[in-house]
MIMI-409878 format. One record per residue (C-alpha): residue in one letter; x negated, y, z. Coordinates in nm, 2 decimals. Layout:
<pts>
@residuo = A | c1 = X | c2 = Y | c3 = Z
...
</pts>
This chain:
<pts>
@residuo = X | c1 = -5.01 | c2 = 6.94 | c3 = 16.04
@residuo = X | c1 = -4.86 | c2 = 7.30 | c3 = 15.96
@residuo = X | c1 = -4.51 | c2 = 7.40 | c3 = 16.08
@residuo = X | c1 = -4.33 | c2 = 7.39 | c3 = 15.77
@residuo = X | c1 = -3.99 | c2 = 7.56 | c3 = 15.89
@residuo = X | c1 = -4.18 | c2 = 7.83 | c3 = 16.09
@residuo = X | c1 = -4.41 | c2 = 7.89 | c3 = 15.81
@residuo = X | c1 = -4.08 | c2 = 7.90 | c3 = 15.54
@residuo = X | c1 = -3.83 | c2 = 8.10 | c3 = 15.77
@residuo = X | c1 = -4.13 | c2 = 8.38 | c3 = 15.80
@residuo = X | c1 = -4.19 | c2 = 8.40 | c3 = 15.45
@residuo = X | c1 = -3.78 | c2 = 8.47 | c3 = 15.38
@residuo = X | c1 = -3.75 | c2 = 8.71 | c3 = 15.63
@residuo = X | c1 = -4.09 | c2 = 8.86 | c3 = 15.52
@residuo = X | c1 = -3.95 | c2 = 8.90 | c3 = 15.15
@residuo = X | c1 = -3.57 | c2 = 8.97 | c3 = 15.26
@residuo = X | c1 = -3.71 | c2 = 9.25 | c3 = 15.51
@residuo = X | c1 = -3.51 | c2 = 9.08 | c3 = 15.77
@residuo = X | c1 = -3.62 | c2 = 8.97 | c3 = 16.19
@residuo = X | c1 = -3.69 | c2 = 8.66 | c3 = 16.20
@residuo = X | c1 = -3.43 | c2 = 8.60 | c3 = 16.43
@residuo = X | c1 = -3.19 | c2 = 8.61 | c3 = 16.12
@residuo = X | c1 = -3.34 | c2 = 8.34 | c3 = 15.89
@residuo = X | c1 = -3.24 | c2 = 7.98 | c3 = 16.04
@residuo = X | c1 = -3.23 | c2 = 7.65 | c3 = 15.89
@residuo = X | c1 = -2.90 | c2 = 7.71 | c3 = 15.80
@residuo = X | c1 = -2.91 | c2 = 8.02 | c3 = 15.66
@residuo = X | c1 = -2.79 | c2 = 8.05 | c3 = 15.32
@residuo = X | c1 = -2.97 | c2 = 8.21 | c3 = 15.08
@residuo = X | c1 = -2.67 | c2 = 8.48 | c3 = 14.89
@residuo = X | c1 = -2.40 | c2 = 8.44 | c3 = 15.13
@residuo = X | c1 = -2.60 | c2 = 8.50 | c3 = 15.47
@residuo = X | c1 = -2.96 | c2 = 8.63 | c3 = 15.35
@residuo = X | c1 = -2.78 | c2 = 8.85 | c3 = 15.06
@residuo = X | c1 = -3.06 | c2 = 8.72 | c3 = 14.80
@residuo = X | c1 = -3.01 | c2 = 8.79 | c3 = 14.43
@residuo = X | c1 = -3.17 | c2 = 8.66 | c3 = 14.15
@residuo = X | c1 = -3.49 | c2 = 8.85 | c3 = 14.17
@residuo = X | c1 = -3.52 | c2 = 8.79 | c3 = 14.55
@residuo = X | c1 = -3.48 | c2 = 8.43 | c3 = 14.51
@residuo = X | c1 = -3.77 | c2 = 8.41 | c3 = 14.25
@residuo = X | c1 = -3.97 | c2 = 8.60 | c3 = 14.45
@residuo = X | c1 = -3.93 | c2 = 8.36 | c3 = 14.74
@residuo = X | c1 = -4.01 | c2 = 8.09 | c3 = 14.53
@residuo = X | c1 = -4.32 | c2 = 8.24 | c3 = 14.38
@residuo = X | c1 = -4.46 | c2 = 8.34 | c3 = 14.73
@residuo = X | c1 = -4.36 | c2 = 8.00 | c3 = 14.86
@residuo = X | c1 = -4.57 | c2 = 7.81 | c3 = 14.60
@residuo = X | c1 = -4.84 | c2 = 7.99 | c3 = 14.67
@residuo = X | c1 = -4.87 | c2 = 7.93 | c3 = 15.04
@residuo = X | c1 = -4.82 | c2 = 7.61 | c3 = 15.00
@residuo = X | c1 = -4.98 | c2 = 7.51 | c3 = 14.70
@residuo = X | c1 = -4.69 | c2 = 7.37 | c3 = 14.53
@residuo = X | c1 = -4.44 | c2 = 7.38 | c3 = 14.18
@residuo = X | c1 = -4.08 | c2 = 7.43 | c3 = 14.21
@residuo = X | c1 = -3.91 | c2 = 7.40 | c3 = 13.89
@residuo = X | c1 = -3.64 | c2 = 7.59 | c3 = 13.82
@residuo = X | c1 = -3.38 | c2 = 7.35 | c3 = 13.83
@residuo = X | c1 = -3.52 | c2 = 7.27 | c3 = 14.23
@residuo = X | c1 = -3.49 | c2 = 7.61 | c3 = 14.27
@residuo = X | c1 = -3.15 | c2 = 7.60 | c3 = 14.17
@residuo = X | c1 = -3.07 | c2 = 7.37 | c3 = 14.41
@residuo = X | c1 = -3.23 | c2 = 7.53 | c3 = 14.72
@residuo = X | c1 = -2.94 | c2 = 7.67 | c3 = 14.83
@residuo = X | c1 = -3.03 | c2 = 7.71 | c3 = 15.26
@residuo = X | c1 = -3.31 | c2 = 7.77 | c3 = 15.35
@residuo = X | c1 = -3.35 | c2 = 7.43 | c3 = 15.53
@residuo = X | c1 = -3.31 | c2 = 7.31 | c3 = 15.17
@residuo = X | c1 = -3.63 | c2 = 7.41 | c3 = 15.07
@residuo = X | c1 = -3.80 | c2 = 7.30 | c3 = 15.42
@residuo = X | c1 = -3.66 | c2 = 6.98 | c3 = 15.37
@residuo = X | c1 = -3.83 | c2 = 6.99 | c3 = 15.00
@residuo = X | c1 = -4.14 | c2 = 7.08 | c3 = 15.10
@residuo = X | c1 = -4.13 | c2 = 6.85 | c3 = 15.44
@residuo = X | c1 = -4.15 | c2 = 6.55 | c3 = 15.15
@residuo = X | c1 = -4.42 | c2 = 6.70 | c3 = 14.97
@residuo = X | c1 = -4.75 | c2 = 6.49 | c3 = 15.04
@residuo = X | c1 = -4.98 | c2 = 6.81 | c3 = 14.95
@residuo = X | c1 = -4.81 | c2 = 6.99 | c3 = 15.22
@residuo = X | c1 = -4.76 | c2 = 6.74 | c3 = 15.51
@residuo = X | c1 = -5.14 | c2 = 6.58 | c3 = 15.48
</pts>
């Protein structure tokens, strides 16, 4: 089984161009991660393709923490088998 969170947190602060230390489960996306529009996007488009899922915009929409999304993709059966 892969590390969802682990995976997820390194792929924000990869994008962001933050330290890891900075992305937690908490961590929301405009307010503590400054993402706009664009950066979200480009999180969600990276995140699909490491884990071989679809987000549809309106999921996207409501990813608002990053926990959000770990918490999506936790309940994913592609991801956790």
């Amino acid at each position: 089984m892969i590390d969802v969170s682990a995976r997820v947190q390194a792929i924000v602060a990869d994008r962001l161009g933050l330290p890891l230390e900075e992305v937690a489960w908490s961590s929301h996306f405009t307010e503590d991660l400054a993402a706009d529009s664009l950066d979200r996007l480009e999180l969600r488009l990276a995140i699909e393709e490491a884990f071989g899922v679809r987000i549809t915009d309106d999921q996207q929409d409501a990813f608002v923490r990053v926990g959000d999304v770990i918490q999506y993709l936790e309940r994913q059966p592609e991801v956790t088998a």
